[in-house]
C-alpha positions as CSV (number, residue, x, y, z in Angstrom):
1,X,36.7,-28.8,85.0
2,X,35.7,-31.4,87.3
3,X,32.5,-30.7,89.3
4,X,32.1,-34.2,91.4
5,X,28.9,-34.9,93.5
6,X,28.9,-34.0,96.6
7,X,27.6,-37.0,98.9
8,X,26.1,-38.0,102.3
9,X,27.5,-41.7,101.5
10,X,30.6,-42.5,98.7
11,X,29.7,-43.4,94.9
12,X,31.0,-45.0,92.4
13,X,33.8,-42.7,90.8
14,X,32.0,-43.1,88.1
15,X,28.5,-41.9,89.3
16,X,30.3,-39.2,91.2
17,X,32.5,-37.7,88.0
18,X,29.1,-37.6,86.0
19,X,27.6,-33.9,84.8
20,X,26.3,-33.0,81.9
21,X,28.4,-30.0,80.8
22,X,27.5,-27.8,77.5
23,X,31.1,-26.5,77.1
24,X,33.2,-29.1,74.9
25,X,36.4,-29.1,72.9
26,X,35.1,-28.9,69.0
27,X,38.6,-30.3,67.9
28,X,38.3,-32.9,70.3
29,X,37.6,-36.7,68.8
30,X,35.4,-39.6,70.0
31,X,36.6,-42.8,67.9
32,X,34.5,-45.6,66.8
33,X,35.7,-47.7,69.6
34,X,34.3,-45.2,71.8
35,X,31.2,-44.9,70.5
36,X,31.3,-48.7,70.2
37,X,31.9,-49.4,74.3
38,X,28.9,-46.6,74.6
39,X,26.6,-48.7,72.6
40,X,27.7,-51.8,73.9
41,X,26.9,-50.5,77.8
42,X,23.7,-49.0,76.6
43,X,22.7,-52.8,74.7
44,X,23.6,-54.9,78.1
45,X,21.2,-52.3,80.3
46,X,18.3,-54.3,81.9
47,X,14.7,-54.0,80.7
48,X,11.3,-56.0,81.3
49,X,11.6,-59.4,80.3
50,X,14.4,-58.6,77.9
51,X,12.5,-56.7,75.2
52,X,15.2,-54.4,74.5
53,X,13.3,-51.0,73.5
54,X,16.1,-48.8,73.0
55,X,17.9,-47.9,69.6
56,X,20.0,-45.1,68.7
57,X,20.8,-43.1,65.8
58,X,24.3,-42.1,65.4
59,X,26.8,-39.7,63.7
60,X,30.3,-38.4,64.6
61,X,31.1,-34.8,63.4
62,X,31.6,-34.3,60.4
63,X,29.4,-36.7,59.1
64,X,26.1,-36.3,57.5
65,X,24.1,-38.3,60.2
66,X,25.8,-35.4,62.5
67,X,25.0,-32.7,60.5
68,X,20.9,-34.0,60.5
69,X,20.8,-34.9,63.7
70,X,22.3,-31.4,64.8
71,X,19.5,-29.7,62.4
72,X,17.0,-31.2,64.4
73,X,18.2,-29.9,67.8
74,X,16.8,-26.4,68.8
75,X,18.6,-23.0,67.9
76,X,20.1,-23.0,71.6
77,X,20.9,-26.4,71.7
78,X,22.8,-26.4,68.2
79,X,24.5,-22.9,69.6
80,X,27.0,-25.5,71.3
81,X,26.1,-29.1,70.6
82,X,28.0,-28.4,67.2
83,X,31.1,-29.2,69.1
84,X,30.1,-32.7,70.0
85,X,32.5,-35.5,68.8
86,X,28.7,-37.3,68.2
87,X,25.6,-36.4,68.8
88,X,23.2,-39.7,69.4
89,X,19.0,-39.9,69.3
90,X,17.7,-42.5,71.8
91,X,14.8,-43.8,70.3
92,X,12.0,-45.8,72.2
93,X,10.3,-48.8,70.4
94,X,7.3,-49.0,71.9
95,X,6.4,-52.3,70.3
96,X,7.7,-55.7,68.7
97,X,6.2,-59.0,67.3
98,X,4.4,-60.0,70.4
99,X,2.5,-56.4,70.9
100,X,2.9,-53.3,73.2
101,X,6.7,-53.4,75.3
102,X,5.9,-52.4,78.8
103,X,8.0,-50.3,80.2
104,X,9.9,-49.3,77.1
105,X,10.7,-45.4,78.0
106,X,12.2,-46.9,81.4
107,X,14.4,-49.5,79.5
108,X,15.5,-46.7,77.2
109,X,16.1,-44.3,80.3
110,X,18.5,-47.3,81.8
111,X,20.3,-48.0,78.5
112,X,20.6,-43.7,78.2
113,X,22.6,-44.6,82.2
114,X,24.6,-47.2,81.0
115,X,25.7,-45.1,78.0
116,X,26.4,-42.2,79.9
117,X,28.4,-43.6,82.4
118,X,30.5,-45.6,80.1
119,X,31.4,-42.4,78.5
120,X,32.6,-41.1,82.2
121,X,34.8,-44.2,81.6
122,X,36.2,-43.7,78.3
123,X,37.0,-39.8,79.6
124,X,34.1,-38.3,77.7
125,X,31.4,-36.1,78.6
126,X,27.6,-36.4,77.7
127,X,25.0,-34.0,77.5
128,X,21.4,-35.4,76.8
129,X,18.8,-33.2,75.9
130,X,15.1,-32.9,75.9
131,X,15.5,-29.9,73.2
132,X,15.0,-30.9,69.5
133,X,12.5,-31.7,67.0
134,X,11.5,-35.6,66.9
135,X,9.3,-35.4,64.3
136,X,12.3,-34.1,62.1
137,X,14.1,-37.1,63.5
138,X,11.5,-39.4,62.5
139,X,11.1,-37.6,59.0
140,X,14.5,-37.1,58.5
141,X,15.9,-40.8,59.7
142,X,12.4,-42.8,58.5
143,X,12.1,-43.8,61.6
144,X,9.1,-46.2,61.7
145,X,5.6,-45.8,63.7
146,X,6.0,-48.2,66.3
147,X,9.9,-46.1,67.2
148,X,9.7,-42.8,68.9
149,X,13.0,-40.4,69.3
150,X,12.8,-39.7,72.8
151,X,16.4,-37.7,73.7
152,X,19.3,-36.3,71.6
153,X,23.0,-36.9,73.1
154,X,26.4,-34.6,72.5
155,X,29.1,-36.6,73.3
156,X,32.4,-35.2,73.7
157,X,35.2,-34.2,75.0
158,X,35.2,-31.4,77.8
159,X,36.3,-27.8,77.0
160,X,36.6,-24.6,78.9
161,X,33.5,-22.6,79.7
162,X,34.6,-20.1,78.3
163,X,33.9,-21.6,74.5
164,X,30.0,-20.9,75.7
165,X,30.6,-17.2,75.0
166,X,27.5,-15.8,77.1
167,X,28.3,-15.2,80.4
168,X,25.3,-16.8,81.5
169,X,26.3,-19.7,80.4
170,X,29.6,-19.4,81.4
171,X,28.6,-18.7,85.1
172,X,25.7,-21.9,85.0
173,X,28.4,-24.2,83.6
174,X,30.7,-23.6,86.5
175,X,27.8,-23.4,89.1
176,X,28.3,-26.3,91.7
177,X,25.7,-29.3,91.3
178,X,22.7,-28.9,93.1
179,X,20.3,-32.1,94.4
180,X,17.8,-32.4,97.0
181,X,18.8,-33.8,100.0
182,X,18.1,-37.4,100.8
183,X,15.6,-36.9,103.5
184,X,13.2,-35.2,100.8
185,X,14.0,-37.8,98.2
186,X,13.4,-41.1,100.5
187,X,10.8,-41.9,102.6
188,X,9.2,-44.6,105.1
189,X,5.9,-45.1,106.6
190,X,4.2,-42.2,104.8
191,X,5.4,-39.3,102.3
192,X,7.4,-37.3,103.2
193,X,8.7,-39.2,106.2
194,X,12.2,-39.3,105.6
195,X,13.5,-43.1,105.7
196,X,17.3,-42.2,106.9
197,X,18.1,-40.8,110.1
């Protein structure tokens, strides 16, 4: 199912294509090389003054780093994560050898962009989620002090709804997108002054 965004101006194919669906094939496969050209977009993102702040953890079904990080998630979330190819943590490190990295949960959220989008490319789907335990993570991965897990990924390939069983879920994977409109998003002058005509 292909849900593109619907636009006041064109996008990227790439920005347009991206959702983050829940329903995914659990026989489908994401290879190393995959998972490599996701890595690889996520390590070239930009951050302040190069410092690099995000790391991920990493496991492809069927592996134990898969099987912990999938422990970790919440009961709804593991309810259809399990059918990820790989589920990723994006961790934050909040500091190096020269002290505190500014900005580092804003460098992590650009590398999280790049990675997600570079799946869209390789003709997988990601699904990143706020739901799951980071202190497991950091107990289960000995994750140091100065690292914190910030977001858990399922990447995959896409299935039918219908492997959501609920019909809840069924119905909220098909809804259409939703955004708010760009003259409550951008403004000039003053809030709430919208900056486009």
């Amino acid at each position: 199912m292909r849900k593109p965004a619907e636009s006041s101006a064109p996008l990227a194919e790439l920005i347009a294509q991206r959702w983050s669906p829940r329903a995914l094939d659990g026989t489908g496969e994401v290879s190393w090389e995959q998972l490599r050209a996701l890595l690889e977009a996520a390590r070239w993102a930009p951050s302040f003054g190069n410092t690099q702040p995000a790391r991920y953890l990493v496991g492809r079904r069927g592996d134990d780093t898969f099987r912990r990080i999938l422990a970790t998630l919440t009961p709804r979330n593991q309810g259809w994560a399990h059918r990820a190819g790989a589920l990723l943590v994006a961790v934050m490190v909040t500091r190096n050898e020269k002290g505190e990295i500014p900005y580092a949960e804003y460098g992590l959220g650009l590398a999280g962009q790049n990675l997600v989008l570079q799946a869209v490319a390789e003709g997988l789907v990601a699904h990143q989620m706020a739901g799951f335990d980071a202190d497991a993570v950091r107990r289960e991965f000995a994750v140091p002090p100065e690292a914190v897990p910030r977001v858990a990924i399922a990447v995959g390939v896409q299935g039918d709804a219908e492997v959501l069983g609920e019909e809840r879920d069924i119905e909220r994977e098909r809804a259409p997108r939703r955004r708010l409109p760009l003259g409550e998003f951008a403004f000039t002058g003053t809030w709430g002054t919208s900056a486009l005509p």
